[in-house]
Backbone as JSON, one array per atom type, in Angstrom:
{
  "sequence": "XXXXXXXXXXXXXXXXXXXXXXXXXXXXXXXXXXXXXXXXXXXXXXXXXXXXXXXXXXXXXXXXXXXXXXXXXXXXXXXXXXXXXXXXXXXXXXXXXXXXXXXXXXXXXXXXXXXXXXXXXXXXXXXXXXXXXXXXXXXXXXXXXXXXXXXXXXXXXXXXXXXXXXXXXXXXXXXXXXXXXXXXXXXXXXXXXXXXXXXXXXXXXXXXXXXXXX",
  "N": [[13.53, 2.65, -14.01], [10.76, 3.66, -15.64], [7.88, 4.87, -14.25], [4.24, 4.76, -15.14], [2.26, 6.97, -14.55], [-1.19, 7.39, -13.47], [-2.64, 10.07, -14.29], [-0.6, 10.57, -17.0], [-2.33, 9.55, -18.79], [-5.08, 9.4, -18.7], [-7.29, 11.56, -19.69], [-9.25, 12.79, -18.39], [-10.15, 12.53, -14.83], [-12.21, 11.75, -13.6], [-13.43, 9.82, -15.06], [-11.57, 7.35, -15.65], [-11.05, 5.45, -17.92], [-8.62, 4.76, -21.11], [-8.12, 4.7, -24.29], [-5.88, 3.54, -26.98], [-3.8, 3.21, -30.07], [-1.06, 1.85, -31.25], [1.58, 1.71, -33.28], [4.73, 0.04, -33.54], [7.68, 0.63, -33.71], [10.17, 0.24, -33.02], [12.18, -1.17, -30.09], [10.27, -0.97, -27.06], [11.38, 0.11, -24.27], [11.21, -1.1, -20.96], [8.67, -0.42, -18.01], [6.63, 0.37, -16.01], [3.27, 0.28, -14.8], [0.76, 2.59, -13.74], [-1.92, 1.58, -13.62], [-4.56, -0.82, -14.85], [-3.83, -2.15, -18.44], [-4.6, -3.3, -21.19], [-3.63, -5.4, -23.58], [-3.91, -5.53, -27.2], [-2.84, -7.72, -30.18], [-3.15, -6.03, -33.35], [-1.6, -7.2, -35.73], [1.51, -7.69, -37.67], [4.57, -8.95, -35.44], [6.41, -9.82, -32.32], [8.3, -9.78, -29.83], [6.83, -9.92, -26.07], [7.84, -8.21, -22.69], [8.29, -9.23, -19.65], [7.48, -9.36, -16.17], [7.35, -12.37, -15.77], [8.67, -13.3, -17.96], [9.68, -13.92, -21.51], [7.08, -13.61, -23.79], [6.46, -14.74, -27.17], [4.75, -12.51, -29.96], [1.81, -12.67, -32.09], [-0.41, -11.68, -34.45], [-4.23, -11.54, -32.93], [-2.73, -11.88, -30.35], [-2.88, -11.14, -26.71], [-2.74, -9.18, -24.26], [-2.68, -9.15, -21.04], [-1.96, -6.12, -17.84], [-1.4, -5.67, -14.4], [-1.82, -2.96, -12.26], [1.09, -1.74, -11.22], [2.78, -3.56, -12.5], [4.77, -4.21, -14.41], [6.3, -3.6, -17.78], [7.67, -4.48, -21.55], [8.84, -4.49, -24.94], [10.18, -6.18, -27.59], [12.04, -6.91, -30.88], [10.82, -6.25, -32.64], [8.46, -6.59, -35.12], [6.83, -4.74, -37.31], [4.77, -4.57, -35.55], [1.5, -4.02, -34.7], [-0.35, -2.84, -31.78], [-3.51, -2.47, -30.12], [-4.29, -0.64, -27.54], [-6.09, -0.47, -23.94], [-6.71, 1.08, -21.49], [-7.41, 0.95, -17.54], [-8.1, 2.57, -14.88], [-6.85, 1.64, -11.57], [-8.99, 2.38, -9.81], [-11.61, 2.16, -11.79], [-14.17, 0.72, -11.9], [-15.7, 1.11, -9.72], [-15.73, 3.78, -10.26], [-17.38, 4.06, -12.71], [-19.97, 3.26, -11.83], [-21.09, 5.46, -10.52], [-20.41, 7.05, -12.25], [-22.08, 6.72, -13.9], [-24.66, 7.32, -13.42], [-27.82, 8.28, -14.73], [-28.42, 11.62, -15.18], [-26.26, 12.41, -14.04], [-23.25, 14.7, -12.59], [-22.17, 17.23, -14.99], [-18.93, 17.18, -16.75], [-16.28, 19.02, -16.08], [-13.35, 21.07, -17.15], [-9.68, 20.79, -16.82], [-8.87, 23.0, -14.49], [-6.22, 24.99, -13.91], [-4.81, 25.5, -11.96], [-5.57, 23.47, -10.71], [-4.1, 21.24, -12.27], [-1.86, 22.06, -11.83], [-1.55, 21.91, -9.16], [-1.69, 18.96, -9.29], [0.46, 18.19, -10.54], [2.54, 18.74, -8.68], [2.11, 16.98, -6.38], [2.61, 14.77, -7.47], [5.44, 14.75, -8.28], [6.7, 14.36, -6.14], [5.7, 12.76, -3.78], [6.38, 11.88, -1.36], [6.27, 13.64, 0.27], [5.37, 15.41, 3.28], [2.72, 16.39, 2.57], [-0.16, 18.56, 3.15], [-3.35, 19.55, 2.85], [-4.07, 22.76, 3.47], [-1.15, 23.68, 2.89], [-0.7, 22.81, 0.03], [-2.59, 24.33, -0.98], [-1.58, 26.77, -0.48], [1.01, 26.42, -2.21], [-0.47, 26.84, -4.64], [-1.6, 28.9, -4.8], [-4.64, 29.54, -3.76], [-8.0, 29.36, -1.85], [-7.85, 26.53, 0.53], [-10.5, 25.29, 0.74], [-11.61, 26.17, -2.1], [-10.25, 25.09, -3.85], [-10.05, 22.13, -2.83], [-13.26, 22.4, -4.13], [-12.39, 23.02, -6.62], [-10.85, 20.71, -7.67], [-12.53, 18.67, -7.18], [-14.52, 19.13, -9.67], [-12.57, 18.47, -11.31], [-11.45, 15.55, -10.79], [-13.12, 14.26, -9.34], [-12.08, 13.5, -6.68], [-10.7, 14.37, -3.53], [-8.15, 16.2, -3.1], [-6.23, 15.55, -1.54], [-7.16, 12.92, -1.79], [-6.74, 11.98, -3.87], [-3.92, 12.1, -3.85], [-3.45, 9.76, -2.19], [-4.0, 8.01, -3.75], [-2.46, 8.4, -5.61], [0.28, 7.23, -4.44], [-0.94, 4.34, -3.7], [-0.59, 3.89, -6.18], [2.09, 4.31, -6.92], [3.14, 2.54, -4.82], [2.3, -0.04, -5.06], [3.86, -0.49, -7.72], [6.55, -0.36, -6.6], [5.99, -2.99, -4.79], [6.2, -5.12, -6.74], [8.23, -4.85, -8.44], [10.71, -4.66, -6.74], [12.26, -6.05, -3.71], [11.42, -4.93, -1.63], [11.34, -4.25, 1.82], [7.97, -4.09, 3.48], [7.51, -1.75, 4.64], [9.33, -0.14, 3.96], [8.76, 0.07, 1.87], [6.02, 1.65, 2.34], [7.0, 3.81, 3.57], [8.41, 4.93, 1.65], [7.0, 6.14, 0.07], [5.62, 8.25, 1.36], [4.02, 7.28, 3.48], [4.58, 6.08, 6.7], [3.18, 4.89, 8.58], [2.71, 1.8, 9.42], [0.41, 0.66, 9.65], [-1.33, 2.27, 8.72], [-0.67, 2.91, 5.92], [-1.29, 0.08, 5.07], [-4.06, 0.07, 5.22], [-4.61, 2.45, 3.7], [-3.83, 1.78, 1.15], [-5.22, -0.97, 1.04], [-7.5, 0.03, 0.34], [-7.2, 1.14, -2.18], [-7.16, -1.05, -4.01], [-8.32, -3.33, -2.78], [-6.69, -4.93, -1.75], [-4.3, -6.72, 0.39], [-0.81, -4.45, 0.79], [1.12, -6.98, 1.53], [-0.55, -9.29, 0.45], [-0.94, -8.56, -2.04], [1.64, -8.09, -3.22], [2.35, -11.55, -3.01], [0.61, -12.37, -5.09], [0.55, -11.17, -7.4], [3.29, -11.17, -8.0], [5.67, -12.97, -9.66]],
  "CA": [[12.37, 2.27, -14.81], [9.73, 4.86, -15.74], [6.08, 4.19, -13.84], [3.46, 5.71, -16.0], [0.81, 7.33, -13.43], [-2.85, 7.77, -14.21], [-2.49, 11.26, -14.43], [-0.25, 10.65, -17.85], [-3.18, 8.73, -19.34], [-6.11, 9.46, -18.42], [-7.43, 13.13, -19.38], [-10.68, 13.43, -17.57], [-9.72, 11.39, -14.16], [-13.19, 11.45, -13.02], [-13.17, 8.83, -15.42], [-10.15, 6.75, -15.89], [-10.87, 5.3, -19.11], [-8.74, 5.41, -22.15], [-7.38, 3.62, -25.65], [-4.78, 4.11, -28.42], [-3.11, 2.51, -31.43], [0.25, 1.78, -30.77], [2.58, 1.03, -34.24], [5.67, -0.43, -32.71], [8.71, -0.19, -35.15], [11.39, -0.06, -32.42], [11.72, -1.7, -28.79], [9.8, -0.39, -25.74], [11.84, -0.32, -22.73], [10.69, -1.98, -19.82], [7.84, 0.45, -17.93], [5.12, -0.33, -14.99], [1.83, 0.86, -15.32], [0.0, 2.76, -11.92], [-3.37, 1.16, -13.8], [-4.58, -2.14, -16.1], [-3.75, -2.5, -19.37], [-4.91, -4.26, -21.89], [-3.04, -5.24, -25.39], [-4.68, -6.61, -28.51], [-2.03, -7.57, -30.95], [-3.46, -6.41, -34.11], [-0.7, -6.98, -37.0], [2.77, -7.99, -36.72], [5.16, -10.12, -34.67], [7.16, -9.12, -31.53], [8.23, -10.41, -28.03], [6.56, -9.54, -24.84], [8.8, -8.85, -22.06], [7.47, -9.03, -18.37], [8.16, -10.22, -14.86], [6.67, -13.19, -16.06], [9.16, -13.94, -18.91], [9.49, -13.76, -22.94], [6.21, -14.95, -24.96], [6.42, -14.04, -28.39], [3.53, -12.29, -29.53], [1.44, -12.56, -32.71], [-2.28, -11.54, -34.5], [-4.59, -12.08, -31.64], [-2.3, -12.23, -28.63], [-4.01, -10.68, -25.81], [-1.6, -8.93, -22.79], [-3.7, -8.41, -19.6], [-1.13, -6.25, -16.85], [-2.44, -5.38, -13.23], [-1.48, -1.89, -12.08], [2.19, -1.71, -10.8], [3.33, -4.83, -13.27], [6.17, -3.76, -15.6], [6.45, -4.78, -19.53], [8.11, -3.88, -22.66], [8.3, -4.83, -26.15], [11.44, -6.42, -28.29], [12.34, -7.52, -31.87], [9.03, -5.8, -33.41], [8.14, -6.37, -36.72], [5.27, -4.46, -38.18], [3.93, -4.9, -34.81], [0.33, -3.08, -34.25], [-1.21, -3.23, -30.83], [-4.54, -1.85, -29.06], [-4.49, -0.4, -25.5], [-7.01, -0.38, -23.45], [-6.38, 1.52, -20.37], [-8.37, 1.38, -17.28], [-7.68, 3.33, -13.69], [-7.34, 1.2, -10.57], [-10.66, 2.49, -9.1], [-12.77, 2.46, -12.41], [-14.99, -0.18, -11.46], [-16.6, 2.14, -8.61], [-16.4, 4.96, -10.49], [-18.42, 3.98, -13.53], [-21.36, 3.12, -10.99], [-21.22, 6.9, -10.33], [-20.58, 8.29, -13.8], [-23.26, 6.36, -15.46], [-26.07, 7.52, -12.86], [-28.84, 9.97, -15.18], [-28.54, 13.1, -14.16], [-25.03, 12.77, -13.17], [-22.9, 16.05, -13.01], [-21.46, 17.57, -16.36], [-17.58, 16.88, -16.53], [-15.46, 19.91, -16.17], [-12.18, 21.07, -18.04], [-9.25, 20.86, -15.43], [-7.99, 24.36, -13.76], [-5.07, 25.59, -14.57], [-4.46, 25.23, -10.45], [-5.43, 21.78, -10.49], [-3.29, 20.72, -13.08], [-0.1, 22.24, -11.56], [-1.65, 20.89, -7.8], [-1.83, 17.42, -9.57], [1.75, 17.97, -10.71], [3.32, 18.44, -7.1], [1.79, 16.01, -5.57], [3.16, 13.52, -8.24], [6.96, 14.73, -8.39], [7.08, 14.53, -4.79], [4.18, 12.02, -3.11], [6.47, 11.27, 0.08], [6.65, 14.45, 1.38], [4.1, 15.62, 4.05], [1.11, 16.76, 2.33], [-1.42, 18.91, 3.86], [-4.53, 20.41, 2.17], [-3.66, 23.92, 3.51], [0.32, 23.45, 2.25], [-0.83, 22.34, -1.29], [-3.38, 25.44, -1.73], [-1.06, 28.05, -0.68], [1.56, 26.43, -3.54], [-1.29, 27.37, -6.18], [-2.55, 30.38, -4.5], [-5.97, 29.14, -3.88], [-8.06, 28.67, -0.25], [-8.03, 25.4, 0.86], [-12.12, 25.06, -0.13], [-11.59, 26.62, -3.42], [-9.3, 23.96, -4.26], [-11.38, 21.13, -3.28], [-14.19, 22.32, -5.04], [-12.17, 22.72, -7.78], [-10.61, 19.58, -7.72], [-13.48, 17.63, -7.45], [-15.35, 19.08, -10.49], [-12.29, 18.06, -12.5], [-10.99, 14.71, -10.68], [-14.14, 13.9, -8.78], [-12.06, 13.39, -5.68], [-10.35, 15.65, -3.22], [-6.67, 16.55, -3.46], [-5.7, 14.59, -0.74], [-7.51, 11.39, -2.05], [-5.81, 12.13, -5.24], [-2.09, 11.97, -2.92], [-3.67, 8.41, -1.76], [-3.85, 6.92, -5.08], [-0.39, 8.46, -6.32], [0.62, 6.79, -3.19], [-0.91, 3.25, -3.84], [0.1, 3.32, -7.38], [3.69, 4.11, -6.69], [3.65, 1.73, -3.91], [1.74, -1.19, -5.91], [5.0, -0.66, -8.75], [7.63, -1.15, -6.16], [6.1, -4.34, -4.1], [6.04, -5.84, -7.84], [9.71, -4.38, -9.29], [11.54, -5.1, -5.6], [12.16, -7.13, -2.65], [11.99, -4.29, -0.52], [10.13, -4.97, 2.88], [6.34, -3.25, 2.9], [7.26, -1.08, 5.75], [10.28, 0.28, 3.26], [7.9, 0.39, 0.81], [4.9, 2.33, 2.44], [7.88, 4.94, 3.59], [9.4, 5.73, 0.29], [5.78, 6.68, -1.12], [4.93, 8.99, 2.25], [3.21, 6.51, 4.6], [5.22, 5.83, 7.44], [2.44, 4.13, 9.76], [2.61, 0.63, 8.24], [-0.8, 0.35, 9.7], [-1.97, 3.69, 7.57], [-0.45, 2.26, 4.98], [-1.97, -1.03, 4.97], [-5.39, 0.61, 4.76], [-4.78, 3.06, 2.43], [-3.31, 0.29, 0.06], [-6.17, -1.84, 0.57], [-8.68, 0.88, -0.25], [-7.36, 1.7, -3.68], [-6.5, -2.29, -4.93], [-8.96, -4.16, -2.21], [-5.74, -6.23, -0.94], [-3.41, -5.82, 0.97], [0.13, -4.93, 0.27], [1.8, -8.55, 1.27], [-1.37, -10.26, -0.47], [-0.85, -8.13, -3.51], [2.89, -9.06, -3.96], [2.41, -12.7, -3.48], [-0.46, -12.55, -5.92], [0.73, -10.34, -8.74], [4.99, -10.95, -8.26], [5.77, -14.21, -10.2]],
  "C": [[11.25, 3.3, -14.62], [8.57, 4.09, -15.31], [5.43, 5.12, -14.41], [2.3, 6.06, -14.7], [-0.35, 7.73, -14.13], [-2.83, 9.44, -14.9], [-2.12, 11.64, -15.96], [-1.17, 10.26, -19.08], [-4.53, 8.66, -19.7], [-6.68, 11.25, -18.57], [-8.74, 13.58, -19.1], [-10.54, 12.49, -16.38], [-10.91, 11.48, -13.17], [-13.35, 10.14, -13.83], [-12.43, 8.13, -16.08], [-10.39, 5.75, -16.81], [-9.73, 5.72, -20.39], [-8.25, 4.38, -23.32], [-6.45, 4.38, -26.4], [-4.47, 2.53, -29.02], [-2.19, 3.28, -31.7], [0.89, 0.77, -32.42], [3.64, 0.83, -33.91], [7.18, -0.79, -33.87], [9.96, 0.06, -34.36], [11.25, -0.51, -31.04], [11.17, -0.92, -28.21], [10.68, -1.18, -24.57], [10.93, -0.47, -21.83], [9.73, -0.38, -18.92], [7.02, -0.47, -17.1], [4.18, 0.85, -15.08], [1.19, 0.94, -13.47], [-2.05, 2.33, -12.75], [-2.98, -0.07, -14.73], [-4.55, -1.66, -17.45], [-4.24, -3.18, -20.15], [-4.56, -4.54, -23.25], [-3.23, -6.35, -26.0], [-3.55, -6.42, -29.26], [-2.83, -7.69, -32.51], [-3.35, -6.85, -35.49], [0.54, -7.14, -36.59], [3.46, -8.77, -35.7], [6.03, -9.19, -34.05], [7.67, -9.69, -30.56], [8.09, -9.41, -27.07], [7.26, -9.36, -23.48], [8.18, -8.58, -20.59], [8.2, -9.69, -17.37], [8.12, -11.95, -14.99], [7.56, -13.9, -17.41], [9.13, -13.82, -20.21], [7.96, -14.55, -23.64], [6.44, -13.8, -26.36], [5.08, -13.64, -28.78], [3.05, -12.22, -31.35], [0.26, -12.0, -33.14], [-3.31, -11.86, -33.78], [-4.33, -12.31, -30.63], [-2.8, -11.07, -28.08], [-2.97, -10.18, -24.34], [-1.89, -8.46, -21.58], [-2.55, -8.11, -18.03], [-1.83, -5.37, -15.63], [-1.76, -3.82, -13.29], [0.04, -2.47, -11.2], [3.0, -3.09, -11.26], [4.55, -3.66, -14.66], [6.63, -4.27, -16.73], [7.4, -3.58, -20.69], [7.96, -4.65, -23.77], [10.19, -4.98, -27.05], [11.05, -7.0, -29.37], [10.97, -7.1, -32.4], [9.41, -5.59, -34.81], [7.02, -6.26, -36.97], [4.34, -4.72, -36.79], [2.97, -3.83, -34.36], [-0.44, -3.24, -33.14], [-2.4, -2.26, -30.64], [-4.56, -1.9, -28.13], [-5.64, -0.16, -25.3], [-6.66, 0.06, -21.89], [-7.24, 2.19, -18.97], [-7.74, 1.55, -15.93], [-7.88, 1.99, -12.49], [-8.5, 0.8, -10.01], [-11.75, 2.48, -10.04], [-14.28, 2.32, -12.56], [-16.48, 0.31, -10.48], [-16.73, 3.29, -9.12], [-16.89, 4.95, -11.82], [-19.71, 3.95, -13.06], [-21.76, 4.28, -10.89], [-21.18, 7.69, -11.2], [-21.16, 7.79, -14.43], [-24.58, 6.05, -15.01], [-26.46, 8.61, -13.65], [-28.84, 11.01, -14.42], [-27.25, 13.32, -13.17], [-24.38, 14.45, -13.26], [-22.21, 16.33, -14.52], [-19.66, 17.41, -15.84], [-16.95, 18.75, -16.88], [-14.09, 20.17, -16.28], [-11.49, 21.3, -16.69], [-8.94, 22.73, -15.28], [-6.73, 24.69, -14.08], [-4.12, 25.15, -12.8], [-4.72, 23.99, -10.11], [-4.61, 21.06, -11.02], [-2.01, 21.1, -12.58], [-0.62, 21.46, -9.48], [-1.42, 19.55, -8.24], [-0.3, 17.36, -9.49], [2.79, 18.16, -9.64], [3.01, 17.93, -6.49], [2.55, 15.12, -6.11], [4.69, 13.71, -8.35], [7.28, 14.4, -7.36], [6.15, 13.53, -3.99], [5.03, 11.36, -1.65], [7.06, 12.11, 0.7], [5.08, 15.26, 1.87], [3.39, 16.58, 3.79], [0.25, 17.39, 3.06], [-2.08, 19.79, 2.85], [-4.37, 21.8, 2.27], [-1.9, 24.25, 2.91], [0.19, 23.7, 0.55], [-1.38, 23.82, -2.02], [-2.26, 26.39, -1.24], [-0.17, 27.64, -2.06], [1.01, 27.22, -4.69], [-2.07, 28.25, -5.56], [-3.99, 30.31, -4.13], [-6.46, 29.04, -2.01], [-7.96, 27.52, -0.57], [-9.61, 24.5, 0.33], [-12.04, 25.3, -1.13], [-10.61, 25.73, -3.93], [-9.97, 22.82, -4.2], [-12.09, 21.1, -3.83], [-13.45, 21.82, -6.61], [-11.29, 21.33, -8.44], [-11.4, 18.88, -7.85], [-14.05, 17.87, -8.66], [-14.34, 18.19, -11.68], [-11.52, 16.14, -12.14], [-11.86, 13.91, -10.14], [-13.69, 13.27, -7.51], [-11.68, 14.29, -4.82], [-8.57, 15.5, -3.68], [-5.55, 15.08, -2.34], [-5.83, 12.99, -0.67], [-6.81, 11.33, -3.23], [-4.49, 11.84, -4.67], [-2.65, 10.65, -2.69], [-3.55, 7.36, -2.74], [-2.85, 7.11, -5.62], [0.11, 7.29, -5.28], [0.56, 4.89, -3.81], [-0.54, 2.81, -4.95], [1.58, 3.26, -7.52], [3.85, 2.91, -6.04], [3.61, -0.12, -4.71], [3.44, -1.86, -6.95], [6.06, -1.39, -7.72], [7.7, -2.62, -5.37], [6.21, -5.73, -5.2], [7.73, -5.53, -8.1], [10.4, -4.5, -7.76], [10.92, -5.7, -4.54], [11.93, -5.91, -1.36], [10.89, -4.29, 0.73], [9.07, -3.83, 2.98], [6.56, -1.95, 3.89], [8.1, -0.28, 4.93], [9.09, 1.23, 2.43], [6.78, 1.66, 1.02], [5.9, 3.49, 3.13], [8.23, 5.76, 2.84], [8.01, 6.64, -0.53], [5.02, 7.64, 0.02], [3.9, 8.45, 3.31], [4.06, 5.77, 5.29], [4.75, 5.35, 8.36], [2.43, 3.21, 8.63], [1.08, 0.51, 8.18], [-1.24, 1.22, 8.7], [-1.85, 3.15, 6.49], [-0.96, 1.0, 4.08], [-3.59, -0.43, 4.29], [-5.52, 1.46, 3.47], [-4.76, 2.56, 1.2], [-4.68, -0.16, -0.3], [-7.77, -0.67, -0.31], [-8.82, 1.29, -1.36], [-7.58, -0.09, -4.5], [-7.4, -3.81, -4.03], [-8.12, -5.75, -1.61], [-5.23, -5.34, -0.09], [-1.88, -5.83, 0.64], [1.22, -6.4, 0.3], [0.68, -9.57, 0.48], [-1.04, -9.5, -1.66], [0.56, -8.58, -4.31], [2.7, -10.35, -3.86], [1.37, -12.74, -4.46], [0.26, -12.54, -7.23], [2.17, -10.45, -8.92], [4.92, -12.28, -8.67], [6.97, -14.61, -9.18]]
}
């Protein structure tokens, strides 16, 4: 099952905002989302398919999925939705991108954009800030900077949220025990793990699966 990561979605990820209009004239396979969703049905008839079971979906149905929840789309006729797609952390970082006199947003790097992309093929192998910048030729400072102007975090907080969004998908899509779990995504201290978790999603991973796993 394909997990869509922010990264695919979002093209300024200082702020993880985004929308589309989605015409739906054949199924969507099944898919988890590393952020919320939100789908307005605005035209058309379809069924919803989720952890959660078949609802059929008409003019006005409304499809609210957490980050690491998994859906698709069957039997569509003429069906027109609106996404609404918003990042994990957006919440905290609107407070910060909608202070006057904030900074101007800057286009990504050419070195950020291929740093983003090895972190994300790979997010459970051991990471270090000096590792990452030699990949893309860059110092270690010259990388942060430039990371932050275009993601507004560092590189390595950027690996934390691949991290909790991968991890988020699998405590939702398997049984597999959290210690499994915070392994397969590069966190091998459960404790580390625990924290890091809670810092992107404000649970923790065994409160987040009983919450969010039907």
């Amino acid at each position: 099952m394909h997990n869509v990561l922010s990264s695919e979605v979002f093209p300024d990820q200082r702020l993880p905002v985004a929308g589309e209009r989605l015409e739906l004239v054949a199924d969507v396979a099944p898919h988890s989302h590393a952020f919320f969703e939100i789908a307005v049905v605005v035209a058309g008839r379809g069924t919803h398919v989720s952890a959660a079971g078949e609802v059929a979906l008409q003019p006005d149905s409304v499809v609210v999925l957490r980050p690491g929840e998994w859906h698709g789309y069957t039997d569509c006729a003429g069906l027109v939705v609106r996404n609404a797609y918003l990042g994990p952390d957006v919440f905290g970082l609107l407070s910060g991108a909608l202070v006057p006199g904030g900074r101007a947003s800057y286009p990504a790097h050419p070195a950020v954009q291929q740093a983003m992309r090895l972190l994300e093929a790979s997010i459970d192998e051991p990471w270090t800030l000096d590792r990452l910048a030699a990949l893309v030729n860059l110092a270690p400072g010259y990388l942060v900077r430039l990371f932050g102007r275009t993601a507004g975090i560092s590189p390595m907080a950027y690996l934390d949220r691949l991290r909790a969004e991968r991890a988020a998908g699998l405590l939702i899509e398997t049984e597999l025990p959290i210690a499994t779990v915070g392994a397969m995504v590069g966190w091998h201290d459960p404790s580390h793990a625990s924290r890091r978790f809670r810092a992107t999603f404000g649970l923790s991973p065994s409160r987040y699966r009983s919450t969010f796993r039907p």
